[in-house]
C-alpha positions in Angstrom: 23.2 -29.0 -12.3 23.1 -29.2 -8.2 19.9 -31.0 -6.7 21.1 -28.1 -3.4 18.4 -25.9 -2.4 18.3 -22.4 -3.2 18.9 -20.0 -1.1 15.0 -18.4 -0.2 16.8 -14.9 -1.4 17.3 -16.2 -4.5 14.1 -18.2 -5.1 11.9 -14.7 -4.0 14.0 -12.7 -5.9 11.6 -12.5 -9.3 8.7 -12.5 -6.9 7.0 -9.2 -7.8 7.0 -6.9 -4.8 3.0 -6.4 -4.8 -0.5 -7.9 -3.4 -0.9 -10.9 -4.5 2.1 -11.6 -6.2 3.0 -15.0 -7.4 5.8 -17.2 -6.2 8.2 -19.6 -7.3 7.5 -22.5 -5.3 4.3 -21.6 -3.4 3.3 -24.0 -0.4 -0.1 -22.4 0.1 -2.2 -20.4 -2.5 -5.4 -19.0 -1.3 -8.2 -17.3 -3.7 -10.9 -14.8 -2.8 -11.2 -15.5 0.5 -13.9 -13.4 2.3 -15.7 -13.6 5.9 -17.5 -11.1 7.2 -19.1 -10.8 11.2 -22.3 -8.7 10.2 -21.8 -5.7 8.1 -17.9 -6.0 8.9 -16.1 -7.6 6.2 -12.5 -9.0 8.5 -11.1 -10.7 5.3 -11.3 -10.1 2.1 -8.3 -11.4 0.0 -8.0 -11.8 -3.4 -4.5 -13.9 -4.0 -2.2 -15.0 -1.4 1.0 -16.9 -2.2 3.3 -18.3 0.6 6.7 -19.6 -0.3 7.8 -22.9 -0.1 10.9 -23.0 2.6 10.8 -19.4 3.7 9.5 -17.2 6.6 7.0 -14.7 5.8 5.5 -12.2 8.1 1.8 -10.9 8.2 1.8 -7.3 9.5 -1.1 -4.8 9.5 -2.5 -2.9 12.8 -5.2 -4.7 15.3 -8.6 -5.3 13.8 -6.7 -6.3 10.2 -7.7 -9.3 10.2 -4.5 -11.5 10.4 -5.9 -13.7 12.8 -9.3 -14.2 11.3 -7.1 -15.3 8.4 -5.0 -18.1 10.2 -8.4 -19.1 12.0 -10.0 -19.7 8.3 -6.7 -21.2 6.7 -6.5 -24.0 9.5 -10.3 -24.9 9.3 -11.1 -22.8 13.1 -13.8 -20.6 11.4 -15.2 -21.0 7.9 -15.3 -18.2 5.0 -18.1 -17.1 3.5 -16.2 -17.7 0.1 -13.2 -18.4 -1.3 -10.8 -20.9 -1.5 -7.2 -22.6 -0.8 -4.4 -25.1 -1.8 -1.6 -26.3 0.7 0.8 -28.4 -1.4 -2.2 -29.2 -4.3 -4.7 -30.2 -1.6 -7.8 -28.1 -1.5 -8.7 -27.3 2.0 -11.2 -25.2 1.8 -14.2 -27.1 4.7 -12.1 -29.2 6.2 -12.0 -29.4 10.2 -9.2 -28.3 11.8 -7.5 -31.4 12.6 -7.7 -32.4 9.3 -6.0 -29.6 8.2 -3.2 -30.5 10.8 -2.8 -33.8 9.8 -1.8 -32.4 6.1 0.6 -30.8 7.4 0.0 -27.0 8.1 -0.3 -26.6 11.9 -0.2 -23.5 14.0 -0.2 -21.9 17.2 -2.1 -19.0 19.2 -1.1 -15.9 20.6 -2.7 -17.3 24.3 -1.0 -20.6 24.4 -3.3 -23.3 24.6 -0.9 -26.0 26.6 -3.1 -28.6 28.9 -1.8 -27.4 32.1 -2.4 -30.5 33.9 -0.5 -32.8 31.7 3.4 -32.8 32.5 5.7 -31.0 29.7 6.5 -34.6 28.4 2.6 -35.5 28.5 2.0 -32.2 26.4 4.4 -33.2 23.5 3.7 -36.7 23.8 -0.2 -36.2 23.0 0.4 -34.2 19.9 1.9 -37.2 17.6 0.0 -38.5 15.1 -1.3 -41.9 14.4 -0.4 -43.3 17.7 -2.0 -46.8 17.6 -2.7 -46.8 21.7 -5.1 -43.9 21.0 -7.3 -46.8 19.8 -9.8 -49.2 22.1 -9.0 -52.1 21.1 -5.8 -52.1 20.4 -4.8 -49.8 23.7 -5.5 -53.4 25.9 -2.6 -55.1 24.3 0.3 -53.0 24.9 3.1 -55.3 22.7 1.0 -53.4 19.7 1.9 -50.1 20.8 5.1 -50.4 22.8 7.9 -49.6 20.1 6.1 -46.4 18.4 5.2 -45.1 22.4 9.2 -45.2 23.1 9.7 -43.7 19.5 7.3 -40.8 20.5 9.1 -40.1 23.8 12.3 -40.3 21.9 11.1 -37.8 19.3 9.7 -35.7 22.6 12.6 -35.8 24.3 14.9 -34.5 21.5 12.5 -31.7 21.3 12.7 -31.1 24.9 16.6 -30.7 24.2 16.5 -28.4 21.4 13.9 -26.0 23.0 16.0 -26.5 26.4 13.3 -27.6 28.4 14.9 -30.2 30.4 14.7 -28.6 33.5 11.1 -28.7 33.6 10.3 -31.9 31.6 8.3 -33.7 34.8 6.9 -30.6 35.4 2.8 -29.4 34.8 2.9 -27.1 32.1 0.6 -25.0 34.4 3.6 -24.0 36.5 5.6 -22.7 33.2 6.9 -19.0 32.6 4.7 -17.5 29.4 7.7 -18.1 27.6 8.4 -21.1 28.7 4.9 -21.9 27.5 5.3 -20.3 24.4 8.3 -22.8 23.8 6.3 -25.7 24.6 3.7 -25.0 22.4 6.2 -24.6 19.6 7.8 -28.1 20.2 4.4 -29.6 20.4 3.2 -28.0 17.0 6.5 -29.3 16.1 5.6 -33.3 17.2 3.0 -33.0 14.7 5.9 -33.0 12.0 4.4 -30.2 9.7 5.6 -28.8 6.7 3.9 -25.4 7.0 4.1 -23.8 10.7 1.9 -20.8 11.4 2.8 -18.7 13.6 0.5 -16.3 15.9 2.4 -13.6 17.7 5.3 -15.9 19.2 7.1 -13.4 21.0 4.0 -11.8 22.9 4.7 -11.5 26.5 7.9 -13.3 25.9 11.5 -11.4 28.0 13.9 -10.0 25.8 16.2 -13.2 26.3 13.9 -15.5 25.6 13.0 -13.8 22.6 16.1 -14.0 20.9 16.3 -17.7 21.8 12.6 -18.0 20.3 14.0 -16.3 17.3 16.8 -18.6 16.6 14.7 -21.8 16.8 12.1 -20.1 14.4 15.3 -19.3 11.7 16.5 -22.6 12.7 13.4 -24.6 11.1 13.2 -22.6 8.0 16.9 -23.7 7.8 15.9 -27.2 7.9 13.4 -26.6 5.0 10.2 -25.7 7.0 7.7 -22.8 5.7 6.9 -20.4 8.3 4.2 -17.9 8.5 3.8 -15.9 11.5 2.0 -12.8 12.7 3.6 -10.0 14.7 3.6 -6.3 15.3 7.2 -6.0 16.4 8.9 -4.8 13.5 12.4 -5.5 14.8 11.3 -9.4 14.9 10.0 -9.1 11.3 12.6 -7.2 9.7 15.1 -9.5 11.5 14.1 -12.8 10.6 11.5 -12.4 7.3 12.3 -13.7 4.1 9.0 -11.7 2.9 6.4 -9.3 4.1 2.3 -9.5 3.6 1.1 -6.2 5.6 -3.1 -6.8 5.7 -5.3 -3.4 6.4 -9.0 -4.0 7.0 -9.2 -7.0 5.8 -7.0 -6.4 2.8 -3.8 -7.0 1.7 -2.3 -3.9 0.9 1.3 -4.8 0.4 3.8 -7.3 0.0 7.6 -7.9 -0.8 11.2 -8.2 1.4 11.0 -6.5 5.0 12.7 -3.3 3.6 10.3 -2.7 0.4 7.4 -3.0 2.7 8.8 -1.1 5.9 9.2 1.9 2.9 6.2 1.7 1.2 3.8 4.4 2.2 0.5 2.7 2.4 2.3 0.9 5.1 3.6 3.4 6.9 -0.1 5.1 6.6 -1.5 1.7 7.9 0.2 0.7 10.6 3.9 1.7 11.2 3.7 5.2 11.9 5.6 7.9 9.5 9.2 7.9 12.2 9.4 4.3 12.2 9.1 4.4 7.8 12.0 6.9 7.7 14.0 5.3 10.5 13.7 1.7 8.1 14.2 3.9 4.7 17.1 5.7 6.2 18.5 1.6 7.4 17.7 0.6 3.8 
């Protein structure tokens, strides 16, 4: 038998097109999550399964409560109930950069780079563990030296594959809102994640750079990585999604591949408008 990976499309293919439907090799499992703001209930989930390896996109129209959902899976806001599991380890109350340092990190749809720190700085900051970060230690730099020029090595690569060179040395407050949107992808990526969540990556973003952003994001799942992101461009989503999650006030109210959901009429009801479902049943 061959140790290969399977192809995601094979490994969702018994995955029953339906909320809260179980997969093969789930990476993050979340139960009965709820959090309300007053008499508003934002989220209220009762099973979500995310692939191992694969890219799966949360849909649903503004005020659906995708983002209030990252913000409580990564530890920014807490739940009023529920609970989750990212590779067997609870998370459920733990801070934020705890939940980085196991390994699911994300990013924001207003990029959050520290504009007065060089591109390099920016990446360089994000690894983990760096010894120099410590008091003591940071006065004797033979302690710290090697794993510093191992860093900027691992930056520097990053810089490469994202194309960044040209503005390496540069702020990141002088950088295009793509070319920010890029940075904060290769710095989520210094972090060396296995889950990366994704918060509307091509907002704002041209057309070109888009399609570049796209490739890098197909590129990772590739390499093994689970994505999840968030957008409301449906051309993104049914381009690049292994599997669909569409959320409606605060629910989930469908899942399954990009064409099941793009069809399904609670969907279309929801969020996609009735011309875009024929348009995506006709492509189907």
């Amino acid at each position: 038998m061959s140790d290969e990976p399977q192809p995601t499309e094979s490994l969702l293919a018994d995955a029953a097109p339906q909320p809260g439907a179980a997969k093969p090799d789930a990476i993050l499992v979340a139960d009965g999550i709820v959090k309300a703001f007053g008499g508003l209930r934002a989220v209220d989930i009762g099973k979500l399964e995310v692939q191992r390896g694969a890219i799966t996109a949360l849909i649903g129209p503004n005020g659906a409560g995708k983002t209030t959902l990252f913000n409580l899976l990564t530890g920014f806001e807490k739940p009023d109930g529920g609970s989750w599991r990212f590779d067997g380890q609870p998370l459920a109350g733990m801070p934020a950069y705890r939940v980085a340092r196991a390994g699911m990190v994300r990013t924001f749809q207003l990029t959050k780079s520290l504009t007065l720190l060089t591109v390099l700085e920016n990446l360089k900051l994000a690894a983990r563990q760096q010894t120099g970060e410590r008091f003591f230690a940071s006065m004797a730099r033979p302690l710290w030296r090697a794993q510093e020029e191992e860093i900027e090595r691992r930056a520097d690569e990053l810089i490469d594959r994202f194309r960044l060179q040209a503005v390496r040395d540069q702020f990141a407050g002088t950088l295009s809102g793509g070319q920010r949107k890029l940075l904060e992808l290769a710095r989520a990526l210094m972090v060396e994640p296995a889950m990366l969540m994704l918060d509307e990556p091509t907002a704002g973003v041209n057309p070109a750079l888009t399609q570049s952003l796209l490739g890098h994001i197909t590129g990772l799942r590739d390499d093994g990585m689970t994505v999840l992101f968030v957008e409301h461009d449906m051309d993104v989503v049914t381009g690049i999604s292994d599997w669909v999650v569409c959320m409606a006030q605060g629910h989930i109210i469908a899942e399954g591949p990009p064409v099941s959901v793009c069809s399904d009429h609670g969907v279309i009801d929801a969020y996609l408008g009735a011309h875009h479902g024929r348009r995506a049943g006709a492509q189907g």
